[in-house]
N, C-alpha and C positions, 0 to 999 in steps of 0.2 A: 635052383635059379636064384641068383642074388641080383638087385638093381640098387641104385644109390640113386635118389632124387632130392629133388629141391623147386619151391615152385613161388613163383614173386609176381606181387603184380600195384602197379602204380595208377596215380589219377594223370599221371601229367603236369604238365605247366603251364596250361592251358584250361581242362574241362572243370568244369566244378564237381562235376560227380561222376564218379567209377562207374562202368558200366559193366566193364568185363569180370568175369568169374573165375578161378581155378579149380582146379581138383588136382590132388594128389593123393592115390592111394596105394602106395608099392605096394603094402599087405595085399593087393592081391592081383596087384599088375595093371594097373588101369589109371590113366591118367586123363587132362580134358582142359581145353580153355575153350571157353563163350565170350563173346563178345557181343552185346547188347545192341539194337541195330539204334546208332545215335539218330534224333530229329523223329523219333515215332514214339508211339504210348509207350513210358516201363521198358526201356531196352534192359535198365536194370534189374527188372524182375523179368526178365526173359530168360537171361544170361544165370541168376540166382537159378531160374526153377530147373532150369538143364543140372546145374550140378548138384541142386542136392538132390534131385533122383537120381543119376549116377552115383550120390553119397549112399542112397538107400538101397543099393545092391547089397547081394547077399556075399559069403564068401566060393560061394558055390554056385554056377562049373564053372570050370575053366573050358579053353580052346574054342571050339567053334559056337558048341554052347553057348558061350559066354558071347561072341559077338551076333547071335540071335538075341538075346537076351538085352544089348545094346543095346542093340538095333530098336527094338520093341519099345523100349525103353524111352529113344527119344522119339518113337512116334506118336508114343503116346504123349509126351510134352507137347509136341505138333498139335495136335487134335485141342488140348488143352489149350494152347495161346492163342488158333484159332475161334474158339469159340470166345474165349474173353475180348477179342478183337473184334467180336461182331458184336457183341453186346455192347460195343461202345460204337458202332457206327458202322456204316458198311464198307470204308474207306479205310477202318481203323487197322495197321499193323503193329503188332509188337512180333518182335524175330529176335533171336540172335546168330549171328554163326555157331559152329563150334566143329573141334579138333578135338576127337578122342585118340589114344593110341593103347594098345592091347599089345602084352606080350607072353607070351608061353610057347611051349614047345620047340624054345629055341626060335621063333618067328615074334615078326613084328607084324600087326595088322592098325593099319591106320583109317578113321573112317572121320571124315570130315564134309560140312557146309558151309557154304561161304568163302571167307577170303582170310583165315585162321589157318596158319599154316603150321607142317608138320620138316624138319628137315632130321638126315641122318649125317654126323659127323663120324669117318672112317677113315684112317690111315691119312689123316692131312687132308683130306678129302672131306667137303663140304656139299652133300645132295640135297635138293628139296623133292619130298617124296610126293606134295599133295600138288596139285591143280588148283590154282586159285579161281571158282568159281565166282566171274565177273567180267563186266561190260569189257574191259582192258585187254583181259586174258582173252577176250570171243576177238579181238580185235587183230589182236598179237596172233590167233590162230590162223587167223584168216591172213597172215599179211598185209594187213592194212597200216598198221604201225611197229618201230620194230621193241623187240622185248627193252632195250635201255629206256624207251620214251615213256614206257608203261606207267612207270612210279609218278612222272612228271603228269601224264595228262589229266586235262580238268574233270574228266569224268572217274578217274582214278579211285573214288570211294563209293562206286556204284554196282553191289554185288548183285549174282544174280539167281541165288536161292540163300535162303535163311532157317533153319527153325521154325514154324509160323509164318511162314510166305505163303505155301500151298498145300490144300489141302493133303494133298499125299507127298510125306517127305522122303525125297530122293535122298540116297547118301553116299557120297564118292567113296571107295573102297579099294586102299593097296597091301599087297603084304608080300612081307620080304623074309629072306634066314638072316640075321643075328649073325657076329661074330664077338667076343668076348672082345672087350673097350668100346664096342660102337657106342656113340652119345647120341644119342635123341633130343632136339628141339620143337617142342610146340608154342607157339606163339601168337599174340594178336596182331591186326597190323599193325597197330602201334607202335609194335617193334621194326616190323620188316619193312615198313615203309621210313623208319628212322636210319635204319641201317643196312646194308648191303650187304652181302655172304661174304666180302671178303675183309669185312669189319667181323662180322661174327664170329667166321671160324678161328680165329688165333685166339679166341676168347674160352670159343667152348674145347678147344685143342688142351689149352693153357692152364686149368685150374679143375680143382674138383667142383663139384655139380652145385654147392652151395655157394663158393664164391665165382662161379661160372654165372648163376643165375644173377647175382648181386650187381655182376662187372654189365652183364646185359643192358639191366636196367637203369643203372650208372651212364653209360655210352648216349643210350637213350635220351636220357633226360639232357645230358650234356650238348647232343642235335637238335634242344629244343622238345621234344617231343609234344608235339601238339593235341596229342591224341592218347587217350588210358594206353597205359602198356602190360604185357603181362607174358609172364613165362613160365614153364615149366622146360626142366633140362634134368633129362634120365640119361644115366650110365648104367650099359648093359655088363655086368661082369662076368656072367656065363653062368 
């Protein structure tokens, strides 16, 4: 299995401090953005302690294994932000999202919380694999308002699980087969709320995975970006 990655992440033009986190670790197929829940305790040590336990994985197992192993992984950070959370108050939350993606055996397995999305670029073709867990998305579900109005509405950054929301962390979970060139994007909203798939995908179609991620953040900043941005962008090569 060969992957090519590249993983970038900005403060914006706007925040004073970075909230969001990366990971990149082709060596062993695992990659990951958190995004720090802004306006509560330490969103940036939220987003910090997700990945570097993700950093402190082993190189061993792979496959399913491995996303047991995730899994555990971030609930046990769960367990961890909640208890720092109450020790500062009973009101107190620190959370982040986060967007892992897994690949082996030919399959992509993506497990995300929050509103950290994961999308797959194939044949010109631009999918978002993940669910944006959030007030929008529950809205959009229901038909209450339609999917364009989403980005626009005021309650637009109000997610509806985190990292450190509740005690037992739920975690969305999709997995696909792989085709050799498919590109993978993970991203904070920062991005996706800056840009629209159909600003994206000519970008991640367009270049390799280093100056893909670059042009991202470029674009980004260029709409302003009001909000940390951060990306990771994996090419699957088979």
């Amino acid at each position: 299995m060969v992957c090519r990655s590249a993983a970038r992440t900005h403060v914006g033009t706007v925040r004073r401090r970075n909230e969001d986190a990366v990971l990149e670790r082709a060596e062993i197929a695992l990659w990951a953005v958190a995004d720090g829940a802004g306006g509560h305790e330490r969103g940036d040590y939220a987003s910090g302690r997700i990945i570097a336990a993700l950093r402190e994985l082993g190189a061993a197992p792979s496959g399913l294994p491995r996303i047991g192993e995730v899994k555990r992984c971030l609930a046990q950070v769960n367990s961890e932000l909640r208890a720092k959370a109450a020790a500062i108050g009973s009101n107190a939350l620190i959370g982040s999202t986060v967007a892992v993606l897994l690949i082996f055996d030919g399959e992509s397995c993506c497990l995300w919380a929050g509103d950290s999305r994961l999308y797959r670029m194939r044949a010109g073709r631009l999918l978002q694999l993940s669910r944006d867990q959030s007030h929008v998305q529950d809205l959009v579900d229901r038909g209450e308002i339609a999917p364009e109005a989403a980005a626009s509405h005021p309650l637009a950054n109000i997610v509806t699980n985190l990292v450190g929301a509740f005690d037992q962390l739920i975690l969305e979970e999709r997995r696909d087969r792989l085709e050799p060139g498919d590109v993978l994007l993970l991203c904070s909203d920062g991005l996706s709320s800056a840009l629209g798939p159909e600003e994206i995908a000519p970008i991640l179609a367009g270049a390799p995975v280093a100056a893909a991620a670059d042009r991202l953040i470029e674009r980004a900043l260029d709409q302003g970006a009001r909000d940390n941005v951060s990306v990771v962008v994996v090419e699957y090569a088979g």
